[in-house]
C-alpha positions as CSV (number, residue, x, y, z in Angstrom):
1,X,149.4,120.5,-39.8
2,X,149.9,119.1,-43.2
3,X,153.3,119.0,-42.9
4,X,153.6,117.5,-40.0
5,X,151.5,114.8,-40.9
6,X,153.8,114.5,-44.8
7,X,157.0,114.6,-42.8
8,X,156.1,111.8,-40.1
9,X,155.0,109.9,-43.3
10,X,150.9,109.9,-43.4
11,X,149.8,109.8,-47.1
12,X,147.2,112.5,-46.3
13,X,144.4,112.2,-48.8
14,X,143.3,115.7,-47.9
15,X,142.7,118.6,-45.3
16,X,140.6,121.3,-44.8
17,X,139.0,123.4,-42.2
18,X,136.2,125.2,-41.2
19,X,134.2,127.7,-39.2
20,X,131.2,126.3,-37.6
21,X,128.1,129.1,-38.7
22,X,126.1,131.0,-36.7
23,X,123.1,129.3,-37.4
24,X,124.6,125.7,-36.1
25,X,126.2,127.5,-32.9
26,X,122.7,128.9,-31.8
27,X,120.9,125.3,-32.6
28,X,124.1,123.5,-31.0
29,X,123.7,126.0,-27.7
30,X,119.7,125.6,-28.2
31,X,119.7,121.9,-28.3
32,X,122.1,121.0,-25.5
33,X,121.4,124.4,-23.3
34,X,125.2,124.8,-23.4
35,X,127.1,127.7,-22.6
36,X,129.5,129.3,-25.5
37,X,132.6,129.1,-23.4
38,X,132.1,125.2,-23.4
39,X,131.7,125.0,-27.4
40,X,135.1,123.7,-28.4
41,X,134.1,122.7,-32.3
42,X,133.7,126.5,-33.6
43,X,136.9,126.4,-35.8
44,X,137.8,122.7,-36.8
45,X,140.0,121.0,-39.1
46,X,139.0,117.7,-41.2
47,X,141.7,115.0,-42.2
48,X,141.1,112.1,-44.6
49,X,143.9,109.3,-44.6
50,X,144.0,106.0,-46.8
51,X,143.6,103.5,-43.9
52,X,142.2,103.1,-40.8
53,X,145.8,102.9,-39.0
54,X,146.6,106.2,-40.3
55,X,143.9,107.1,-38.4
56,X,145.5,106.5,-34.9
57,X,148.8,107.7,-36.3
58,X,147.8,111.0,-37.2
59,X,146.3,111.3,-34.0
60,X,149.4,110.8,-32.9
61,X,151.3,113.1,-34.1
62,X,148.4,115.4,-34.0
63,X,148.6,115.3,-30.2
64,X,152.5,115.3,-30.5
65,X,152.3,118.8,-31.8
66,X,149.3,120.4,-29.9
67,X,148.6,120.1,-26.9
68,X,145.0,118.0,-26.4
69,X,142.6,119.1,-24.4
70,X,142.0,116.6,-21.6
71,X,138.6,114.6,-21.9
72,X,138.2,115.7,-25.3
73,X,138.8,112.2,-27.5
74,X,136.0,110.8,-29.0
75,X,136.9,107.1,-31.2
76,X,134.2,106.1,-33.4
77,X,136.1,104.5,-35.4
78,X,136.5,101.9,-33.0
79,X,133.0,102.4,-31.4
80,X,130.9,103.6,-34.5
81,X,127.8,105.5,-33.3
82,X,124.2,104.0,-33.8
83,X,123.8,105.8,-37.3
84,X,127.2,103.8,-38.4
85,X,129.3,107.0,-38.5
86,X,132.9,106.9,-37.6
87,X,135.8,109.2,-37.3
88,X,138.3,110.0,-34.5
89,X,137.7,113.6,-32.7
90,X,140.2,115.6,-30.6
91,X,139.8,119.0,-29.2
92,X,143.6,120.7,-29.0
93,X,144.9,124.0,-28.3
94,X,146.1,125.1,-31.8
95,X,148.1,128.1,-32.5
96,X,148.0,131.2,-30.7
97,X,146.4,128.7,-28.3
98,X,143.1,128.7,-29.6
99,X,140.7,125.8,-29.1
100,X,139.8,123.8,-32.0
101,X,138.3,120.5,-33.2
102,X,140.3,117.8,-35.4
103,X,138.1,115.1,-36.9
104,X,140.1,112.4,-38.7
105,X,138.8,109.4,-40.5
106,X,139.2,107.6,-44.0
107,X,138.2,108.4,-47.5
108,X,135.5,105.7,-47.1
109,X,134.5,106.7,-44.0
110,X,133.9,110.1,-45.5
């Protein structure tokens, strides 16, 4: 995904992912009486950009080349929750077609 990002020109300030633990998947399923087959955040992938337009760019091209799940955009950048975080998540069918998360935000939103 990084090299997407590099070669459509977003200064990517770093990227990472993860694997959400068992511990938070039980309290996640717990707290909202969810059913595993609707958890879409188990594997995820964090990007940090310099500026708030990158933001919506990498997005962009995020979307470009994976396929987004539909419903599955959430902007707080734009509409910050009550605690004042913000980020941009998408859910998007990743490789091999697995589901993942892709939060994507700013250094100082970090």
């Amino acid at each position: 995904m990084k090299k997407e990002l590099l070669k459509d020109g977003i200064k990517v300030i770093e990227i990472y992912g993860r694997v959400k633990s068992l511990y938070s998947l039980f309290q996640k399923l717990k707290k909202h009486e969810m059913d595993i087959n609707k958890v879409y955040d188990l594997a995820g992938i964090r990007i940090i950009v310099p500026e708030v337009a990158d933001c919506y760019e990498a997005l962009g091209i995020v979307h470009k080349k994976y396929h987004p799940l539909v419903g599955r955009i959430k902007d707080y950048v734009s509409l910050p929750k009550p605690n004042g975080y913000q980020s941009i998540h998408t859910t998007i069918f990743g490789l091999e077609g697995k589901i993942m998360e892709v939060q994507i935000r700013t250094k100082k939103m970090h």
